[in-house]
Each structure stands twice: as structure tokens, then as C-alpha cells.
NUNUNU-411219 format. One line per 4 residues: number of its first residue (from 0); their letters; for each residue x negated, y, z negated of C-alpha. Coordinates in nm, 2 decimals. Each point is the difference from the previous one (the first is absolute). Layout:
BEGIN
NUM	a	X:Y:Z; ...;
This chain:
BEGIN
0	xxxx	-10.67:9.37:-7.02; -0.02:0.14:-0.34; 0.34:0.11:-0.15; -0.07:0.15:-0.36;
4	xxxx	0.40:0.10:-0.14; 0.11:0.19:-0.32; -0.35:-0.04:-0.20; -0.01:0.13:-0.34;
8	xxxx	-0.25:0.05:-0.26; 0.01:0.16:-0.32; -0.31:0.03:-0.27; 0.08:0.09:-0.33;
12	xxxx	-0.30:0.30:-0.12; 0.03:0.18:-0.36; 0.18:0.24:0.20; 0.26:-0.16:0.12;
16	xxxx	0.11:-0.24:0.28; -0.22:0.09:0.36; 0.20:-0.12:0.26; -0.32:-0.04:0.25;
20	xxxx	0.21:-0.20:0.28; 0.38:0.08:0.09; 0.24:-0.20:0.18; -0.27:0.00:0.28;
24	xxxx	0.12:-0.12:0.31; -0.21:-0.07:0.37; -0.13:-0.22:0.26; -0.34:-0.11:0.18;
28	xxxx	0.01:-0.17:0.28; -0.34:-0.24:0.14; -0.23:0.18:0.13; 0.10:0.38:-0.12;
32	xxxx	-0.21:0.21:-0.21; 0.24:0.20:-0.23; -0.18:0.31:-0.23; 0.17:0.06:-0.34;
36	xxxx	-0.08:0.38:-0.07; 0.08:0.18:-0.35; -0.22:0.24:-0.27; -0.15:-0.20:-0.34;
40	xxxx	0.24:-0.19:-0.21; 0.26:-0.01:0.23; 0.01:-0.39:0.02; -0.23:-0.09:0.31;
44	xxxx	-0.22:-0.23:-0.23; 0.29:-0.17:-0.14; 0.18:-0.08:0.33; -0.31:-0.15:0.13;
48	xxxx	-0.04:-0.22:-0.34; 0.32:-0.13:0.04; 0.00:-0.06:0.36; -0.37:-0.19:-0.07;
52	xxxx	0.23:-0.21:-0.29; -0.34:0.16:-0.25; 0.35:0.11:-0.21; 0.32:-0.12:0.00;
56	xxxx	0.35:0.25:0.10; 0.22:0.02:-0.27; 0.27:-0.07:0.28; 0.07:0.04:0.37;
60	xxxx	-0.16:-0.24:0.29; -0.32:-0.03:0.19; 0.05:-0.26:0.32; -0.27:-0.10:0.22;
64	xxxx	0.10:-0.17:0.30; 0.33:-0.13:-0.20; -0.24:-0.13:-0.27; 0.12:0.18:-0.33;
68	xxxx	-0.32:0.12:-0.21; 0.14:0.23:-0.28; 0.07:-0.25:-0.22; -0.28:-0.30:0.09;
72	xxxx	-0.13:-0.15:-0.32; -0.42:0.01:-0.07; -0.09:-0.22:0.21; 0.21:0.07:0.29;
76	xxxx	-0.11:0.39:-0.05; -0.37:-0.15:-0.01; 0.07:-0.21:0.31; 0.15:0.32:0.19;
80	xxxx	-0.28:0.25:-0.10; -0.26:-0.26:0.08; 0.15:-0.08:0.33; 0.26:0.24:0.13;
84	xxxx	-0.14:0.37:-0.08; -0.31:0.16:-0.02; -0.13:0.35:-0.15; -0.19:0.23:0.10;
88	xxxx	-0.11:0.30:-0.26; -0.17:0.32:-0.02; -0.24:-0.11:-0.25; -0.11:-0.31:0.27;
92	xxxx	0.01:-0.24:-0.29; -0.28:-0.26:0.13; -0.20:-0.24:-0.17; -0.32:0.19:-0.03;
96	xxxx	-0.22:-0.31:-0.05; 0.17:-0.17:0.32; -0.10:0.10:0.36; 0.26:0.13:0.23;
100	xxxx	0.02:-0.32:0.18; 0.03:-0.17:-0.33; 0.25:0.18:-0.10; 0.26:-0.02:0.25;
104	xxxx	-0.08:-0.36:-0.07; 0.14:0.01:-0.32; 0.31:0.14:0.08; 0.02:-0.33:0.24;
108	xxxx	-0.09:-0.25:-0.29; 0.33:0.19:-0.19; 0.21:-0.10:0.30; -0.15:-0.33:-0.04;
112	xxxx	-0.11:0.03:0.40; -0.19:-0.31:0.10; -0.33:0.01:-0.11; -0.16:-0.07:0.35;
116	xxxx	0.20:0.27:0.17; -0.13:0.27:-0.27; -0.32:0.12:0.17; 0.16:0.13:0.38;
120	xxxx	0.30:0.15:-0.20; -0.24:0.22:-0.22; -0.18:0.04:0.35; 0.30:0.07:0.23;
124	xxxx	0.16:0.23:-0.28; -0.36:0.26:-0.04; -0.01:-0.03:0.38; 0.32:0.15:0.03;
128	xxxx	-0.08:0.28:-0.20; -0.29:0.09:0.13; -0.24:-0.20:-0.20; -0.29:-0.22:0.14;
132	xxxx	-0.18:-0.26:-0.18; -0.31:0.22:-0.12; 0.32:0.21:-0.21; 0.18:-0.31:-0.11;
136	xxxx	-0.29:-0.14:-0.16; -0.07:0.33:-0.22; 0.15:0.06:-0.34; 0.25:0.27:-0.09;
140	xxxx	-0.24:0.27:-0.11; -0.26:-0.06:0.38; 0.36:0.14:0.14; 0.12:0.34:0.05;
144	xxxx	0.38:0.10:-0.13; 0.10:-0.09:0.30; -0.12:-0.28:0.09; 0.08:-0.18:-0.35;
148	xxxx	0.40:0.10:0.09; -0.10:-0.15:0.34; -0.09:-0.31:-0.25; 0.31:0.03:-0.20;
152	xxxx	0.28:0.00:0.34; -0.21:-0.27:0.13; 0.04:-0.20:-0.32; 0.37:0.10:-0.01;
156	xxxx	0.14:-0.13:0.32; -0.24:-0.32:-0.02; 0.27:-0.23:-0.12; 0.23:0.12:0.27;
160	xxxx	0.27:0.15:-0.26; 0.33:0.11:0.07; 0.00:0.32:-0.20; -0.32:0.26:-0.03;
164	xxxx	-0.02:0.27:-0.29; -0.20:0.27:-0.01; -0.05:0.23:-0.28; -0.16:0.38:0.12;
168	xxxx	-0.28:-0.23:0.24; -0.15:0.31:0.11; 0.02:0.18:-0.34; -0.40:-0.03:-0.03;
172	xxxx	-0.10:0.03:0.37; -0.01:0.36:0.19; 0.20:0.05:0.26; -0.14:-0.14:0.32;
176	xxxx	-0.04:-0.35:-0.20; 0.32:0.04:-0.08; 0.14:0.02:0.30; -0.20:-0.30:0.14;
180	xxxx	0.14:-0.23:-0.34; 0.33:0.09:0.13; -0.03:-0.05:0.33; -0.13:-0.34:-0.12;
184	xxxx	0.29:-0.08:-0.24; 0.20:0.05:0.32; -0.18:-0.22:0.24; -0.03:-0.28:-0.24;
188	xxxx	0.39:0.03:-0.08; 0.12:0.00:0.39; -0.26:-0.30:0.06; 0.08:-0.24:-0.27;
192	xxxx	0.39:0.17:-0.05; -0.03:0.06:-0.35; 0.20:0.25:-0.14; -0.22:0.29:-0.20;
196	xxxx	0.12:0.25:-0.29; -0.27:0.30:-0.03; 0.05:0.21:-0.31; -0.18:0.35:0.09;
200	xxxx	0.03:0.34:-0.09; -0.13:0.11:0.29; 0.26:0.13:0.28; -0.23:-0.05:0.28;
204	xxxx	-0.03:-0.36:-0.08; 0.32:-0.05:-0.03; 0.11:0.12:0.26; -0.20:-0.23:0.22;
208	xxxx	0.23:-0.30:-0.15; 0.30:-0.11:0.22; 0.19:0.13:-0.32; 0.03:0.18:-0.25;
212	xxxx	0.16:-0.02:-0.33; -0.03:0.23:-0.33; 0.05:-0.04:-0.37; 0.09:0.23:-0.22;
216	xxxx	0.06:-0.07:-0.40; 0.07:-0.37:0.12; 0.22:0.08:0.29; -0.10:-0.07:0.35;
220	xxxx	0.16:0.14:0.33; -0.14:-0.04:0.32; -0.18:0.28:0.23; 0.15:0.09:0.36;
């Protein structure tokens, strides 16, 4: 269970103070996919950043599992985002040199998985979303869009993490790919009960998460 309570963060611009996160407030539990919908600028980014410790609240709590993260020091933040969390983005963000295989791999070696056991994770992970071994030896660019987010959720859940965030995953991919990255975002999440967080401006994805919660100037509320 994810319990994120009163989170606050302020950035100080020439213009002023932007209060990008506001006494946010909500829960995940394992195993739900939750969609945080809201326009440009209206603090999606910065929720997730914080949520993925990649920037630190300037108060307010973030407990996973009764393990309080807000406020780990470096290497405990490196230890969680290494171990307990994986991202997913729109821009796919893989190692172009690496093949697919080989990198979901590396996303093992960060979680300091044993090295023997590296090789059927990578496998068992591509199988599961879709990809058989003449894909997972390709590179990035032998790949459509689709297939490198394919790449990019198989290299998320690898490490079996408690918390998944994704950030517009089907921003680059038409709509019928999109659908399927969803639909695999849930499948993974309901078989390995990891709890997800999809940040989307698209209603119709959204809509297809178990919840739904929008931010607006900083301030989430949650979607009957």
C-alpha cells in the first residue's frame, strides 16, 4: 500500500514562488493501477518525481508498506529507486547500444539480482509482454514505438518493485498501441501486485484505470 499525505513543493522562479505540489493527499493499494489526469504545468511531473524520490518534498509523507521514503538519505533513495520502483516514459528511454534483452538486464544488475538468475528474468519479463527471443535480441531502433515501450514495462517490473510510474507511456504511440501498453501495465500490475501511477492526458486511458485522480495547479481530488 502506498499512502502519500500532505506533500508539498514549492520552486522559487524569477517570478515568484510556483507552488507545483499542494498538501497532496492519496492512496495506492498492490496491485491497482491509479491515472493522475490534469492539462500542462499543473504538477503531474512533479508528483511523480517525488513519489520516484528523483526530488525531495519540501514537507508531507510518502509511506510504502509502513517504510517511510520522503525523507531517506542518498543512499537509501538510490537503494529504493534501484530496487523498489520502476519508470516507464513516453520518450522509452533505452539504452540504444544495448539489445532489449540486454537491457532489462541492466535494470537487474541495479537491483543487484544474482548474476546467474539475470538471463530467464530478462527472458520471462519480454515473454510476458509479448516479446520472443528474435525481438529481445534486437536493439532499440530494429523496434517499432511499440514494441520499445513493450521493452521499457518489461524492464520496469523486472526487479519485482513495489511502486510503478509512468509518465504519458502512450504519449508517442497511436491509439490501438496504446490501448494494448495499457492493457499491459494492467496485467503486469494484477500479476506481480505492484501498484502503478499512469500520468496521461488522455481520458480514455484513464478511464480504463481502477481510479482516477486529477491535479489541478498542485491540487489533487479524486474522480467518481
Amino acid at each position: 500500500m502506498l499512502n502519500v499525505d500532505k506533500l508539498n513543493k514549492t520552486f522559487k522562479t524569477d517570478g515568484g514562488e510556483v507552488h507545483a505540489v499542494r498538501d497532496v493527499s492519496f492512496h495506492a493499494a498492490d496491485g491497482e493501477v491509479v491515472a493522475i489526469i490534469g492539462a500542462s504545468g499543473s504538477g503531474k511531473s512533479t508528483l511523480l518525481s517525488l513519489l520516484g524520490l528523483l526530488d525531495a518534498p519540501d514537507d508531507g509523507s510518502i509511506d510504502m508498506n509502513g517504510t517511510q521514503l520522503a525523507h531517506l538519505d542518498a543512499a537509501g533513495r538510490t537503494k529504493y529507486r534501484s530496487r523498489q520502483v520502476g519508470f516507464v516514459f513516453q520518450a522509452f528511454n533505452l539504452i540504444p547500444n544495448l539489445s532489449a534483452k540486454e537491457n532489462v538486464k541492466l535494470a537487474l544488475e541495479f537491483a543487484e539480482w544474482p548474476r546467474e538468475d539475470r538471463d530467464q528474468r530478462a527472458e520471462e519479463m519480454l515473454t510476458m509482454v509479448g516479446l520472443g527471443p528474435d525481438k529481445a535480441s534486437r536493439r532499440p531502433n530494429k523496434l517499432s514505438g511499440g514494441e520499445q515501450q513493450r521493452v521499457a514495462i518489461a524492464r520496469a517490473f523486472a526487479a519485482q518493485p513495489q511502486l510503478i510510474l509512468a509518465d504519458e507511456p502512450t504519449g508517442s504511440l497511436d491509439r490501438a498501441t496504446g490501448q494494448k501498453i495499457v492493457e499491459l501495465l494492467r496485467n503486469a500490475a494484477t500479476t506481480q501486485q505492484t501498484t502503478v501511477l499512469v500520468v496521461t492526458h488522455d481520458e480514455k486511458i484513464a478511464k480504463q484505470a481502477d481510479r482516477r485522480l486529477e491535479i489541478e495547479d498542485g491540487v489533487l481530488t479524486e474522480i467518481a
